[in-house]
C-alpha positions, 0 to 999 in steps of 0.5 A: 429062510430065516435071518442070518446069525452070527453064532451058530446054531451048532454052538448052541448045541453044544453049549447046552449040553456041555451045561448039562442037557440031553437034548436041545430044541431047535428053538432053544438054539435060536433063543440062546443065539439071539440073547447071545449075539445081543449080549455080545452086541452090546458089550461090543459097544462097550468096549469100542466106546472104551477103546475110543476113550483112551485114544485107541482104534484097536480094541482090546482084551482089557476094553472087554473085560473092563466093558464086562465087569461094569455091565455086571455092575 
């Protein structure tokens, strides 16, 4: 049995079709899960330590577009 994932394998599925594949391997799944979770992990982080500095304990949807946009940069 393997690791318990966050994101489901089902949305990938469907991820992945929506952009345009016919079919999707199960590994396929697994690896667009796995970059995924560590993406969203790490923006996470982002946004907590965003929230942390205005004084905050909530984080909000303005911490994870501002933690978005300077991952981008």
């Amino acid at each position: 049995m393997g690791r318990t994932r966050i994101l489901p394998l089902a949305a990938m599925d469907k991820l992945m079709r929506k952009a345009g594949a016919p079919r999707v391997s199960d590994s396929a799944k697994e690896a667009l899960s796995d970059a995924l979770e560590q993406k969203g992990l790490e923006l996470g982080a982002e946004a907590v330590k965003l929230s942390q500095h205005a004084g905050r304990k909530t984080v909000t949807a303005a911490d994870v577009a501002l933690a978005s946009r300077k991952n981008q940069a």
